[in-house]
C-alpha positions as CSV (number, residue, x, y, z in Angstrom):
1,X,23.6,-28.9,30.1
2,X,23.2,-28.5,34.1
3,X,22.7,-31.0,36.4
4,X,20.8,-31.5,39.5
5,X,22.2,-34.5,40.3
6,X,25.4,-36.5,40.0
7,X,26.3,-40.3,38.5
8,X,26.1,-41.9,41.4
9,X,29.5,-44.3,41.9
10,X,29.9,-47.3,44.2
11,X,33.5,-48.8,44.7
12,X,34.5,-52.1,44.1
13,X,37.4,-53.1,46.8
14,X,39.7,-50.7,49.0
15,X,42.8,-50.8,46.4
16,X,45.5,-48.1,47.6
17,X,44.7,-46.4,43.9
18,X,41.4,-46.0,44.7
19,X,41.6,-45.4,48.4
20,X,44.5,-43.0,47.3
21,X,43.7,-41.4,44.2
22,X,40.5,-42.1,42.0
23,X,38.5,-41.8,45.2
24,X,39.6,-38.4,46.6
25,X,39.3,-36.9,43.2
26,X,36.5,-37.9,42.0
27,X,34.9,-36.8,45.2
28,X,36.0,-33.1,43.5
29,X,34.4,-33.5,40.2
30,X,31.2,-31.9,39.1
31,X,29.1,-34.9,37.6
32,X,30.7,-37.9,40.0
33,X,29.8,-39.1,43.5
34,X,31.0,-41.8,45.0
35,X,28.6,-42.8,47.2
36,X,29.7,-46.5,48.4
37,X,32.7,-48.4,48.7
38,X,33.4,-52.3,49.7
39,X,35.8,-54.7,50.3
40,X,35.9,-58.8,51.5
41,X,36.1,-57.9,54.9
42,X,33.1,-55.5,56.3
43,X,35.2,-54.0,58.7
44,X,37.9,-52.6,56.1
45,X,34.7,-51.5,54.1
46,X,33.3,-49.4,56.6
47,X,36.9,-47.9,58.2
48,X,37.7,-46.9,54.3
49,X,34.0,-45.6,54.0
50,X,34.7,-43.0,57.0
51,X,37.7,-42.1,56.2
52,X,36.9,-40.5,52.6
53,X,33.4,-39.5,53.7
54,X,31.3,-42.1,51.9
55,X,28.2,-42.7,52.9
56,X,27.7,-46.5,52.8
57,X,30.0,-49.5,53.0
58,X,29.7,-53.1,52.1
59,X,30.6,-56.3,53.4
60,X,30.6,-57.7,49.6
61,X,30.8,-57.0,46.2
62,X,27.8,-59.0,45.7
63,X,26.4,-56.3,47.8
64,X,27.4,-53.2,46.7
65,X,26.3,-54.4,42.9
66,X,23.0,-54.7,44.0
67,X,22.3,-51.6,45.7
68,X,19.9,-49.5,43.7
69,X,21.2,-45.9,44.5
70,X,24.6,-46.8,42.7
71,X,24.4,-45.9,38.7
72,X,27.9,-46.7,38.3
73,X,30.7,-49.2,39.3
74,X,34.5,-48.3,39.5
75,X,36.7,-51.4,39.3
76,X,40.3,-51.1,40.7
77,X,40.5,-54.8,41.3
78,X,43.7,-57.3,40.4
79,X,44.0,-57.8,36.6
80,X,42.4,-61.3,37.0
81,X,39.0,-60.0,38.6
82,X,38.9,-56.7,36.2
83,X,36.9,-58.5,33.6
84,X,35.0,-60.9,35.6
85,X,34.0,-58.4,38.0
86,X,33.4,-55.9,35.4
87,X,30.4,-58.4,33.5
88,X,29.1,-59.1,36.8
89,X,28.5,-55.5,37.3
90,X,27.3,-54.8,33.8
91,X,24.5,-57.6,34.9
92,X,23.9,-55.8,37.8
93,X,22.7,-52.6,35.5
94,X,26.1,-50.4,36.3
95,X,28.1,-48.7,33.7
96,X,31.6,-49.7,34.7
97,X,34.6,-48.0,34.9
98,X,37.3,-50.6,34.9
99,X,41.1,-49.9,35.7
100,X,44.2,-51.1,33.1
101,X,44.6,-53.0,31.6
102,X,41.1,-54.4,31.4
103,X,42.3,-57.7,31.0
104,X,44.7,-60.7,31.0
105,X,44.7,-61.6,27.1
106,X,43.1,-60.7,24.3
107,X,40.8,-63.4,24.3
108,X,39.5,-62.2,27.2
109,X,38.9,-58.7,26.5
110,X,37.4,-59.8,23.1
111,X,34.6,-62.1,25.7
112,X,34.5,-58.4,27.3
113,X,33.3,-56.5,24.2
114,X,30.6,-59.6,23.2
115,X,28.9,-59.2,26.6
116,X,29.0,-55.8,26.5
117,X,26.8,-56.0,23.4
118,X,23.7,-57.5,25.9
119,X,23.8,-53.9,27.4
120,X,23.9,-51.5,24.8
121,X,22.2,-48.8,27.4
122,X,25.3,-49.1,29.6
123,X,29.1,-47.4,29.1
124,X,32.1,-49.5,29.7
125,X,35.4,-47.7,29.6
126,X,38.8,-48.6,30.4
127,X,40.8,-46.3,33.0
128,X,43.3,-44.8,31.5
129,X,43.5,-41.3,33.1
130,X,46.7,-39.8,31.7
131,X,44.7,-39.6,27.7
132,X,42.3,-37.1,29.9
133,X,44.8,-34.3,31.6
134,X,45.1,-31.2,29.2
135,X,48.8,-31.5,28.7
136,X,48.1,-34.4,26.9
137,X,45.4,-33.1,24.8
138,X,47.6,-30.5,23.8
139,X,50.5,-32.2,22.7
140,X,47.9,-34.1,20.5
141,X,46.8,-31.2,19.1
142,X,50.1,-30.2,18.2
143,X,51.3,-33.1,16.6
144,X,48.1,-32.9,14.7
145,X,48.6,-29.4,13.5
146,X,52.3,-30.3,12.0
147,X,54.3,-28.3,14.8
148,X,56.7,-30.8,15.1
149,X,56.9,-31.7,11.2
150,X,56.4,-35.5,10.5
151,X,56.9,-37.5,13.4
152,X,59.4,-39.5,13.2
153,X,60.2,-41.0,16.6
154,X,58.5,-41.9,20.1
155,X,60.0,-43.0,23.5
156,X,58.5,-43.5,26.3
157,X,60.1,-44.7,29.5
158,X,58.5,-45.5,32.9
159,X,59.9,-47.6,36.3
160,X,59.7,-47.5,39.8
161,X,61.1,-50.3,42.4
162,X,59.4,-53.0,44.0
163,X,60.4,-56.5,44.6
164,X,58.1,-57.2,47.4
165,X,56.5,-60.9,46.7
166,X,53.5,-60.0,48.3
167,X,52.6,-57.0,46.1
168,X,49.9,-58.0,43.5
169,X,52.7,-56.3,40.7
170,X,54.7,-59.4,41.6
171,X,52.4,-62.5,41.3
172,X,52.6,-63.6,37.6
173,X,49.1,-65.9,38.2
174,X,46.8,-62.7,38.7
175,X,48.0,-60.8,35.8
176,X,51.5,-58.9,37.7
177,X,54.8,-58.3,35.8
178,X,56.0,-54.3,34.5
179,X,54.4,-54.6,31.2
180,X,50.9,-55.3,32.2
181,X,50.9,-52.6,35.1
182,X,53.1,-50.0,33.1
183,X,54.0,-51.1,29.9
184,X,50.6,-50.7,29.0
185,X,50.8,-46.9,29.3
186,X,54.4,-46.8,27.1
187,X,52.2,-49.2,24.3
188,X,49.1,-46.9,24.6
189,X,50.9,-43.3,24.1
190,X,52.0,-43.4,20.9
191,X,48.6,-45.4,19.6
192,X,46.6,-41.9,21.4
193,X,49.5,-39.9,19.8
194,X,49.6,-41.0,16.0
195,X,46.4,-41.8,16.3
196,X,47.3,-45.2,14.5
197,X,48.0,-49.1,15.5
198,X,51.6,-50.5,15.0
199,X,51.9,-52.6,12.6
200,X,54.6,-54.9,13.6
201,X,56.6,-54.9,17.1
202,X,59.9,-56.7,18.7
203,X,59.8,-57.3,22.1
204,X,62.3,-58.5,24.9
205,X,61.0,-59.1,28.7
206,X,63.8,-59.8,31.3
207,X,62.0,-62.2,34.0
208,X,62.8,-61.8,37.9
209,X,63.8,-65.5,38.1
210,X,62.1,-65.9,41.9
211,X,59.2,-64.0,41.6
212,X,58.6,-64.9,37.6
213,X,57.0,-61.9,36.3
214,X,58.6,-59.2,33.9
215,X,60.9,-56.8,35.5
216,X,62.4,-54.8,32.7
217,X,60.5,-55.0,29.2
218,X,61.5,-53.2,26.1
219,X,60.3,-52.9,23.0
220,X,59.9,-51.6,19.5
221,X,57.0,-50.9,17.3
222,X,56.7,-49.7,13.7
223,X,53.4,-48.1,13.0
224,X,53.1,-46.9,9.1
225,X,54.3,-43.0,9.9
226,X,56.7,-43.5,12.7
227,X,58.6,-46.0,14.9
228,X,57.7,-45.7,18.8
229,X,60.3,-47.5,21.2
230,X,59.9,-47.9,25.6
231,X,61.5,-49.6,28.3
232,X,59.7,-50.0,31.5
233,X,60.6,-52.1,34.6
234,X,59.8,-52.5,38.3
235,X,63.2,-52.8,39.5
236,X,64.1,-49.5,38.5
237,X,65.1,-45.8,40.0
238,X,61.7,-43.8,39.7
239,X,61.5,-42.2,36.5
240,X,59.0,-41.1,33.3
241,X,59.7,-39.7,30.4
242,X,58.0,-39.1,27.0
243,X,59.8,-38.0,24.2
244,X,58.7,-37.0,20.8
245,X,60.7,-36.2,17.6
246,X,59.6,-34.7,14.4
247,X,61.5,-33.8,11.6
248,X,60.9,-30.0,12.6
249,X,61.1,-30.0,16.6
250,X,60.8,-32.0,19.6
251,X,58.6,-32.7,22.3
252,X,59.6,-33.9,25.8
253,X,56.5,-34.4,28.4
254,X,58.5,-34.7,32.1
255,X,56.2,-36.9,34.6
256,X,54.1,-38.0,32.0
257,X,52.1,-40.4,33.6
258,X,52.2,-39.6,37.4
259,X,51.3,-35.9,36.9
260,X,51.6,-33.7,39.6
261,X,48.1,-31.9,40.5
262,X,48.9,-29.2,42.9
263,X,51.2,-27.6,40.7
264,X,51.6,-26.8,37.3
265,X,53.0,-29.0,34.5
266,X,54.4,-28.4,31.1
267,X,55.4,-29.6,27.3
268,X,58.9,-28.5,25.9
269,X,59.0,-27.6,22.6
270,X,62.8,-27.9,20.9
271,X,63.2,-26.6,17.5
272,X,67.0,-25.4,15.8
273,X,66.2,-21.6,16.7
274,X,64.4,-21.9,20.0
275,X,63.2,-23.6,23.2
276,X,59.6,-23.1,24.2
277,X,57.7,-24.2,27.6
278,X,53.8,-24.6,27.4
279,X,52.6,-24.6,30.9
280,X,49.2,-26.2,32.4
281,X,47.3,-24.9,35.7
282,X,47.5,-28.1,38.3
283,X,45.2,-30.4,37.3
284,X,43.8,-33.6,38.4
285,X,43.7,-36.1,36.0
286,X,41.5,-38.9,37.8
287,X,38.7,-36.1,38.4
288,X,38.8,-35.2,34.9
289,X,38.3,-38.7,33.9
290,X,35.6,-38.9,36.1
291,X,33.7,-36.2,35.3
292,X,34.0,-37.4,31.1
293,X,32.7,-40.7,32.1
294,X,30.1,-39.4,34.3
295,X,28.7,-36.9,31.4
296,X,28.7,-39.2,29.1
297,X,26.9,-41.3,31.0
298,X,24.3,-38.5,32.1
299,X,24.1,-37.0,28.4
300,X,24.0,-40.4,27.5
301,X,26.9,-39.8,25.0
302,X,30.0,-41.6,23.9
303,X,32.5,-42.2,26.2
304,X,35.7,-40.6,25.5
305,X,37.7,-43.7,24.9
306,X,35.6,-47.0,23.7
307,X,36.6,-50.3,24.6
308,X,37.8,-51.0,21.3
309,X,40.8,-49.4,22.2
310,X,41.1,-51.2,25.0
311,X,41.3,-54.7,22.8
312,X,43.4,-53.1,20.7
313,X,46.3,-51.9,23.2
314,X,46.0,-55.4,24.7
315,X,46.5,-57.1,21.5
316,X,50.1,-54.9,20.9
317,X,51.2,-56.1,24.6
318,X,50.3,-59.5,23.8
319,X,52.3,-59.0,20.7
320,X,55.0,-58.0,22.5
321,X,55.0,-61.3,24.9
322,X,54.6,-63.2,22.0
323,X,57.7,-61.6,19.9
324,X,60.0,-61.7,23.5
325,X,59.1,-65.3,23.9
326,X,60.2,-66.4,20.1
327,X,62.3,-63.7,19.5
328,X,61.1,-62.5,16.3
329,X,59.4,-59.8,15.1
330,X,55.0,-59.9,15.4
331,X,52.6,-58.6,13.2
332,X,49.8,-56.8,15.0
Protein backbone atom coordinates (compact mmCIF):
# COMPACT_ATOMS: atom_id res chain seq x y z
CA UNK A 1 0.00 0.00 0.00
CA UNK A 2 1.34 3.75 -0.69
CA UNK A 3 0.72 6.60 1.18
CA UNK A 4 0.19 10.16 0.54
CA UNK A 5 0.32 11.15 3.80
CA UNK A 6 1.96 10.30 7.08
CA UNK A 7 0.45 9.50 10.86
CA UNK A 8 0.71 12.62 12.02
CA UNK A 9 2.60 12.49 15.78
CA UNK A 10 2.49 15.16 18.46
CA UNK A 11 5.04 14.90 21.52
CA UNK A 12 4.13 14.78 24.93
CA UNK A 13 7.13 16.55 27.06
CA UNK A 14 10.82 17.31 26.01
CA UNK A 15 12.38 13.95 27.74
CA UNK A 16 16.20 13.67 26.59
CA UNK A 17 14.87 10.11 24.92
CA UNK A 18 12.68 11.81 22.90
CA UNK A 19 14.56 15.03 22.30
CA UNK A 20 17.51 12.57 21.67
CA UNK A 21 16.35 9.58 20.08
CA UNK A 22 12.61 8.71 19.16
CA UNK A 23 12.26 12.20 17.84
CA UNK A 24 15.27 12.38 15.29
CA UNK A 25 14.31 9.07 14.04
CA UNK A 26 11.11 9.03 13.59
CA UNK A 27 11.55 12.19 11.67
CA UNK A 28 13.37 9.53 9.06
CA UNK A 29 10.65 7.05 8.79
CA UNK A 30 8.32 6.70 5.93
CA UNK A 31 4.74 6.63 7.59
CA UNK A 32 5.68 8.97 10.83
CA UNK A 33 5.79 12.74 11.31
CA UNK A 34 6.14 14.36 14.18
CA UNK A 35 4.55 17.40 13.83
CA UNK A 36 4.32 18.92 17.47
CA UNK A 37 6.09 18.74 20.58
CA UNK A 38 5.29 20.28 24.34
CA UNK A 39 6.45 20.61 27.57
CA UNK A 40 5.24 22.57 31.09
CA UNK A 41 7.13 25.53 30.23
CA UNK A 42 6.22 27.16 26.63
CA UNK A 43 9.44 28.42 26.27
CA UNK A 44 11.28 24.88 26.46
CA UNK A 45 8.44 23.75 24.01
CA UNK A 46 9.04 26.05 21.39
CA UNK A 47 13.34 26.11 21.75
CA UNK A 48 12.88 21.99 21.40
CA UNK A 49 10.31 22.59 18.57
CA UNK A 50 13.16 24.58 16.40
CA UNK A 51 15.71 22.72 17.21
CA UNK A 52 14.42 19.27 15.58
CA UNK A 53 12.41 21.15 12.93
CA UNK A 54 8.88 20.68 14.29
CA UNK A 55 6.40 22.76 13.23
CA UNK A 56 4.31 23.61 16.34
CA UNK A 57 4.96 23.80 20.04
CA UNK A 58 2.90 23.85 23.07
CA UNK A 59 2.64 25.48 26.27
CA UNK A 60 0.62 22.33 27.67
CA UNK A 61 -0.20 18.88 27.36
CA UNK A 62 -3.67 19.83 27.61
CA UNK A 63 -2.90 21.65 24.47
CA UNK A 64 -1.17 19.61 22.33
CA UNK A 65 -3.96 16.71 22.98
CA UNK A 66 -6.44 18.79 21.60
CA UNK A 67 -4.97 19.88 18.53
CA UNK A 68 -6.77 18.36 15.62
CA UNK A 69 -3.86 17.87 12.99
CA UNK A 70 -2.15 15.31 15.54
CA UNK A 71 -3.44 11.48 14.91
CA UNK A 72 -1.06 10.21 17.30
CA UNK A 73 0.53 10.79 20.77
CA UNK A 74 4.04 9.65 21.82
CA UNK A 75 4.48 9.46 25.65
CA UNK A 76 8.07 9.57 27.06
CA UNK A 77 6.85 10.89 30.34
CA UNK A 78 8.05 9.65 34.08
CA UNK A 79 6.61 6.16 34.90
CA UNK A 80 3.96 7.79 37.18
CA UNK A 81 2.36 10.06 34.31
CA UNK A 82 2.79 7.08 31.44
CA UNK A 83 -0.61 5.69 32.14
CA UNK A 84 -2.52 8.67 33.27
CA UNK A 85 -1.23 10.66 30.48
CA UNK A 86 -1.64 7.84 28.11
CA UNK A 87 -5.90 7.62 28.99
CA UNK A 88 -6.04 11.24 28.75
CA UNK A 89 -4.83 11.11 25.33
CA UNK A 90 -6.78 8.08 24.30
CA UNK A 91 -9.90 10.56 25.27
CA UNK A 92 -8.48 13.08 23.32
CA UNK A 93 -8.99 10.59 20.02
CA UNK A 94 -4.91 9.73 19.72
CA UNK A 95 -3.49 6.36 19.34
CA UNK A 96 -0.70 6.43 21.83
CA UNK A 97 2.59 5.29 21.83
CA UNK A 98 3.61 5.04 25.38
CA UNK A 99 7.32 4.42 26.65
CA UNK A 100 8.36 1.29 29.27
CA UNK A 101 7.29 0.21 31.26
CA UNK A 102 3.73 1.44 30.68
CA UNK A 103 3.12 1.48 34.20
CA UNK A 104 3.82 1.33 38.02
CA UNK A 105 1.95 -2.06 38.94
CA UNK A 106 0.00 -4.30 37.54
CA UNK A 107 -3.06 -2.98 38.76
CA UNK A 108 -2.57 -0.20 36.94
CA UNK A 109 -1.77 -1.44 33.61
CA UNK A 110 -4.75 -3.83 34.02
CA UNK A 111 -7.11 -0.10 34.58
CA UNK A 112 -4.94 0.60 31.18
CA UNK A 113 -6.25 -2.33 29.11
CA UNK A 114 -10.16 -1.69 30.55
CA UNK A 115 -10.11 1.90 29.19
CA UNK A 116 -8.57 1.02 26.36
CA UNK A 117 -11.70 -1.13 25.60
CA UNK A 118 -13.87 2.48 25.30
CA UNK A 119 -11.68 3.04 22.07
CA UNK A 120 -11.58 0.06 20.20
CA UNK A 121 -10.78 2.38 16.85
CA UNK A 122 -7.55 3.48 18.58
CA UNK A 123 -3.85 1.47 18.90
CA UNK A 124 -2.13 1.63 22.21
CA UNK A 125 1.34 0.10 22.17
CA UNK A 126 3.98 -0.08 24.55
CA UNK A 127 7.67 1.22 23.41
CA UNK A 128 9.72 -1.26 23.40
CA UNK A 129 12.00 -0.58 20.37
CA UNK A 130 14.78 -3.26 20.70
CA UNK A 131 11.71 -6.32 19.74
CA UNK A 132 11.65 -4.20 16.27
CA UNK A 133 15.56 -3.99 14.99
CA UNK A 134 16.25 -6.99 12.47
CA UNK A 135 18.94 -8.50 14.63
CA UNK A 136 16.42 -9.31 16.89
CA UNK A 137 13.95 -10.70 14.54
CA UNK A 138 16.51 -12.89 13.38
CA UNK A 139 17.74 -14.44 16.27
CA UNK A 140 14.01 -15.22 16.87
CA UNK A 141 13.81 -16.83 13.88
CA UNK A 142 16.56 -18.94 14.64
CA UNK A 143 15.71 -20.13 17.83
CA UNK A 144 12.40 -20.92 16.17
CA UNK A 145 13.94 -22.94 13.43
CA UNK A 146 15.96 -25.35 16.01
CA UNK A 147 19.54 -23.78 15.07
CA UNK A 148 20.58 -23.71 18.48
CA UNK A 149 18.80 -27.19 19.50
CA UNK A 150 16.55 -26.85 22.63
CA UNK A 151 17.11 -23.84 24.50
CA UNK A 152 18.23 -24.37 27.43
CA UNK A 153 19.53 -21.12 29.02
CA UNK A 154 19.16 -17.14 28.76
CA UNK A 155 21.10 -14.23 30.34
CA UNK A 156 20.77 -11.05 29.95
CA UNK A 157 22.78 -8.40 31.61
CA UNK A 158 22.38 -4.57 31.30
CA UNK A 159 23.95 -1.34 33.67
CA UNK A 160 25.11 1.97 33.30
CA UNK A 161 26.10 4.53 36.34
CA UNK A 162 24.10 7.08 37.75
CA UNK A 163 23.62 8.14 41.30
CA UNK A 164 22.50 11.59 40.68
CA UNK A 165 19.40 12.29 43.14
CA UNK A 166 17.87 14.46 40.79
CA UNK A 167 17.56 12.09 37.90
CA UNK A 168 13.96 10.71 37.62
CA UNK A 169 15.96 6.92 37.61
CA UNK A 170 16.55 7.80 41.17
CA UNK A 171 13.21 8.92 42.77
CA UNK A 172 11.52 5.72 44.05
CA UNK A 173 7.82 7.80 44.34
CA UNK A 174 7.59 8.26 40.43
CA UNK A 175 8.30 4.82 39.42
CA UNK A 176 12.70 5.06 39.39
CA UNK A 177 14.92 2.18 40.54
CA UNK A 178 17.11 -0.34 37.74
CA UNK A 179 14.48 -2.78 37.39
CA UNK A 180 11.71 -0.64 36.21
CA UNK A 181 13.97 1.38 33.73
CA UNK A 182 16.11 -1.63 32.57
CA UNK A 183 15.17 -4.67 34.16
CA UNK A 184 12.23 -4.51 32.23
CA UNK A 185 14.14 -5.15 28.93
CA UNK A 186 16.27 -8.33 30.79
CA UNK A 187 12.40 -9.74 31.94
CA UNK A 188 11.00 -8.94 28.35
CA UNK A 189 13.84 -10.79 26.16
CA UNK A 190 13.48 -14.13 26.92
CA UNK A 191 9.28 -13.82 27.09
CA UNK A 192 9.92 -12.29 22.95
CA UNK A 193 12.46 -15.09 22.68
CA UNK A 194 10.64 -18.38 23.85
CA UNK A 195 7.80 -16.94 23.06
CA UNK A 196 6.39 -18.08 26.47
CA UNK A 197 5.67 -16.60 30.23
CA UNK A 198 7.77 -17.81 33.20
CA UNK A 199 6.21 -19.69 35.32
CA UNK A 200 7.80 -19.05 38.57
CA UNK A 201 10.78 -16.45 39.42
CA UNK A 202 13.32 -15.66 42.45
CA UNK A 203 14.27 -12.32 42.84
CA UNK A 204 16.86 -10.21 44.97
CA UNK A 205 16.95 -6.13 44.63
CA UNK A 206 19.93 -4.49 46.45
CA UNK A 207 18.49 -0.87 47.55
CA UNK A 208 20.69 2.39 47.42
CA UNK A 209 20.09 3.11 51.15
CA UNK A 210 19.91 7.18 50.48
CA UNK A 211 18.21 7.39 47.40
CA UNK A 212 15.85 4.12 48.09
CA UNK A 213 15.35 2.72 44.72
CA UNK A 214 16.90 -0.59 43.27
CA UNK A 215 20.46 -0.34 42.18
CA UNK A 216 21.50 -3.89 41.37
CA UNK A 217 18.55 -6.47 40.74
CA UNK A 218 18.88 -10.03 39.86
CA UNK A 219 16.94 -12.60 39.13
CA UNK A 220 15.86 -16.01 37.98
CA UNK A 221 12.94 -17.24 36.02
CA UNK A 222 11.82 -20.82 34.99
CA UNK A 223 9.61 -20.74 32.09
CA UNK A 224 8.39 -24.53 31.11
CA UNK A 225 11.33 -25.00 28.18
CA UNK A 226 14.15 -23.12 29.74
CA UNK A 227 15.50 -21.09 32.65
CA UNK A 228 16.32 -17.26 31.82
CA UNK A 229 18.57 -15.46 34.45
CA UNK A 230 19.78 -11.22 34.46
CA UNK A 231 21.32 -8.82 36.54
CA UNK A 232 20.86 -5.15 35.92
CA UNK A 233 21.92 -2.11 38.03
CA UNK A 234 22.48 1.66 37.80
CA UNK A 235 25.58 1.74 39.71
CA UNK A 236 27.41 -0.17 37.28
CA UNK A 237 30.33 0.03 34.45
CA UNK A 238 28.30 0.43 31.08
CA UNK A 239 27.64 -2.86 29.68
CA UNK A 240 24.89 -5.26 27.73
CA UNK A 241 24.95 -8.52 26.96
CA UNK A 242 22.58 -11.24 25.81
CA UNK A 243 23.40 -14.64 25.87
CA UNK A 244 21.62 -17.71 24.54
CA UNK A 245 22.39 -21.44 25.01
CA UNK A 246 20.92 -24.38 23.32
CA UNK A 247 21.84 -27.72 23.61
CA UNK A 248 23.44 -27.50 19.91
CA UNK A 249 25.03 -23.84 19.80
CA UNK A 250 25.09 -20.55 21.31
CA UNK A 251 24.01 -17.25 20.72
CA UNK A 252 25.65 -14.03 22.03
CA UNK A 253 23.87 -10.52 20.87
CA UNK A 254 26.80 -7.67 21.93
CA UNK A 255 24.92 -4.20 22.59
CA UNK A 256 21.74 -5.69 22.71
CA UNK A 257 19.68 -3.01 23.74
CA UNK A 258 21.49 0.25 22.85
CA UNK A 259 22.24 -0.71 19.29
CA UNK A 260 24.38 1.21 17.38
CA UNK A 261 22.69 2.69 14.07
CA UNK A 262 25.36 4.07 11.96
CA UNK A 263 27.21 0.96 11.79
CA UNK A 264 26.49 -2.52 11.40
CA UNK A 265 25.63 -5.02 14.15
CA UNK A 266 25.78 -8.79 14.48
CA UNK A 267 24.60 -12.23 16.21
CA UNK A 268 27.50 -14.90 17.02
CA UNK A 269 26.63 -18.17 16.42
CA UNK A 270 28.96 -20.83 18.60
CA UNK A 271 28.61 -24.39 17.84
CA UNK A 272 31.61 -27.42 18.72
CA UNK A 273 32.89 -27.26 15.00
CA UNK A 274 32.57 -23.54 14.18
CA UNK A 275 32.06 -19.86 14.93
CA UNK A 276 29.68 -17.92 12.69
CA UNK A 277 28.98 -13.96 12.62
CA UNK A 278 25.55 -12.80 11.07
CA UNK A 279 25.88 -9.18 10.28
CA UNK A 280 22.99 -6.44 9.97
CA UNK A 281 23.19 -3.07 7.78
CA UNK A 282 23.00 0.02 10.52
CA UNK A 283 19.71 0.28 11.53
CA UNK A 284 17.62 2.43 13.55
CA UNK A 285 15.56 0.87 15.79
CA UNK A 286 13.20 3.78 17.04
CA UNK A 287 12.36 4.61 13.29
CA UNK A 288 11.51 1.14 12.71
CA UNK A 289 9.24 1.11 15.56
CA UNK A 290 7.79 4.04 14.34
CA UNK A 291 7.10 3.29 11.04
CA UNK A 292 5.21 -0.36 12.41
CA UNK A 293 3.07 1.62 14.69
CA UNK A 294 2.33 4.21 12.16
CA UNK A 295 1.14 1.46 9.46
CA UNK A 296 -0.66 -0.23 11.53
CA UNK A 297 -2.30 2.58 12.40
CA UNK A 298 -2.84 3.81 8.62
CA UNK A 299 -3.74 0.12 7.39
CA UNK A 300 -5.63 0.04 10.36
CA UNK A 301 -3.95 -3.30 11.45
CA UNK A 302 -2.66 -4.90 14.56
CA UNK A 303 0.03 -3.37 16.18
CA UNK A 304 3.11 -5.43 16.35
CA UNK A 305 3.14 -5.82 20.08
CA UNK A 306 -0.45 -5.57 21.94
CA UNK A 307 -0.72 -4.31 25.31
CA UNK A 308 -1.29 -7.58 26.70
CA UNK A 309 2.13 -8.06 26.68
CA UNK A 310 2.67 -5.17 28.26
CA UNK A 311 0.56 -6.46 31.47
CA UNK A 312 2.14 -9.45 31.22
CA UNK A 313 6.01 -8.28 31.44
CA UNK A 314 4.76 -6.02 34.26
CA UNK A 315 3.20 -8.75 36.17
CA UNK A 316 6.90 -10.94 36.04
CA UNK A 317 8.72 -7.56 37.48
CA UNK A 318 6.17 -7.28 39.98
CA UNK A 319 6.87 -10.89 40.75
CA UNK A 320 10.19 -10.28 41.10
CA UNK A 321 9.62 -7.30 43.83
CA UNK A 322 7.43 -9.42 45.39
CA UNK A 323 9.90 -12.69 45.62
CA UNK A 324 13.02 -10.10 46.66
CA UNK A 325 10.88 -8.64 49.30
CA UNK A 326 9.87 -12.27 50.97
CA UNK A 327 12.56 -14.07 49.74
CA UNK A 328 10.87 -16.92 48.27
CA UNK A 329 10.17 -18.10 45.09
CA UNK A 330 6.64 -16.38 43.06
CA UNK A 331 4.44 -17.99 40.88
CA UNK A 332 3.62 -15.82 37.81
Amino acid sequence: MEYNNQLRWGVLSTAKIARQKVIPAMQQGRYSKVVAIASRSRDRAAEAAESLDIPKAAGSYERLLAMPEIDAIYNPLPNHLHIPWTINALEAGKHVLCEKPIGLSVDEARGLLDETEKYPDLKVMEAFMYRHHPRWIKARELIAEGVLGKVQSIHSFFSYYNDDPDNIRNKPDIGGGGLMDIGCYCISVPRFLLDEEPLKVMGSLDIDPKLQVDRRASAVMEFKSATATFTCATQLAPHQKVTIVGTEATMEIPMPFNAPTDKTTSLLLQTEAESREITFEACNQYTAQGDLFSKAVLDNTQVPTPLTDALANLQVLEAIKQSSQHRQWVNC
